[in-house]
N, C-alpha and C positions, 0 to 999 in steps of 0.2 A: 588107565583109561579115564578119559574124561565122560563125566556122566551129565548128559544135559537136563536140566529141569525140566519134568512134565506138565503136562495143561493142566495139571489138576492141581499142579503142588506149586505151579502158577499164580496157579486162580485164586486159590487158598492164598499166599502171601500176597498177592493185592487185594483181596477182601480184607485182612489183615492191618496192611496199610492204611484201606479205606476206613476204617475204627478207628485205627491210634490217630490220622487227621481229621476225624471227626473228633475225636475225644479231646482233642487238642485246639481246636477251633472254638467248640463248647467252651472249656477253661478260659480261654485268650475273650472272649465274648462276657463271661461271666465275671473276669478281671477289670473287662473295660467295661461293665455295668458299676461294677462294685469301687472303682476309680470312679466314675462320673458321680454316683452318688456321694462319696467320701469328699470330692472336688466341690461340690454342690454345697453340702452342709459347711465344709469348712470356708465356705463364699460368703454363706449366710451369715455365719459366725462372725465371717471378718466386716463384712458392712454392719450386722447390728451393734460390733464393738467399734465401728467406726461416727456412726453417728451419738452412740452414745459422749465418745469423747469430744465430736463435736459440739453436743450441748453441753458437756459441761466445761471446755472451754471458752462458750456463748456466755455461760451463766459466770464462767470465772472474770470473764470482760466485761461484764455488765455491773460488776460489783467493783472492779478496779475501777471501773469509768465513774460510779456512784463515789466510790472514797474520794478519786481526784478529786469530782466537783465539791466535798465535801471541806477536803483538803485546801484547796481554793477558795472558798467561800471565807473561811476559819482564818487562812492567810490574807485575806483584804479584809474582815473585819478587823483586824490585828493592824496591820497597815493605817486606817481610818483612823482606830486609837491614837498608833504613838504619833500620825500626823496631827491628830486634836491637841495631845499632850505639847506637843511642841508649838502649834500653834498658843495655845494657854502661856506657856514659858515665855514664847516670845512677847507675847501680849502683856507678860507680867512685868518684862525685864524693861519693857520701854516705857511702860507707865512708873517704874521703879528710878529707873535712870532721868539726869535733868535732858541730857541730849539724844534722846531717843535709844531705840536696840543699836542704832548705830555705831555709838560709839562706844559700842558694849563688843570691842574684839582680843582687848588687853591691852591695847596703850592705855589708856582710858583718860588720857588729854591731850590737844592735840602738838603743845610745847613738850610734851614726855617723845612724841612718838617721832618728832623730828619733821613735822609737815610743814614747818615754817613758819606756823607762828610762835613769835616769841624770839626767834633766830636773829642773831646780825646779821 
């Protein structure tokens, strides 16, 4: 014999029901508060580690940019030297020679070097 469920033993398992999706809704609500806040902080987390590394990649450029120019500066006062020093050289070698820096390239006459004079 099949025994059908009564109204009472009904009623009783959907009040039943109506608890465990209550009690279950509760949780699933309590989950996605406790998600939203966990999502929240670890947001915050991530922007204030984000701008940190932004400054101190700002501050890491601002000091590569200060060395450049530093760097630069060092490399044309350098430049100015050996252009002085060479200037001086030349300036010494032609006052030293009778024919100017000119003829200061290693023939050093112009019958050695084959330019015609001197030649049949």
């Amino acid at each position: 014999m099949n025994s059908l469920i009564g109204t009472k033993e009904l009623l009783a398992q959907l009040a039943t029901l109506k608890n465990v999706i209550q009690d279950f809704s509760a949780r699933e609500q309590k989950l996605n508060t406790t998600f939203r806040d966990q999502s929240a902080k670890e947001n915050n987390a991530f922007a204030t580690k984000e701008q940190q590394q932004v400054a101190a990649a700002s501050e890491r450029m601002a000091a590569a940019k200060e060395d450049f120019a530093v760097a630069q500066e060092r490399l044309q006062a350098r430049i100015a030297r050996r252009k002085t020093r060479i200037s001086r050289a030349y300036n010494a070698v032609r006052d030293i020679q009778p024919g100017g820096a000119a003829g200061f390239g290693g023939c050093g006459t112009a019958a050695r070097c084959g330019t015609g004079v001197g030649r049949d």
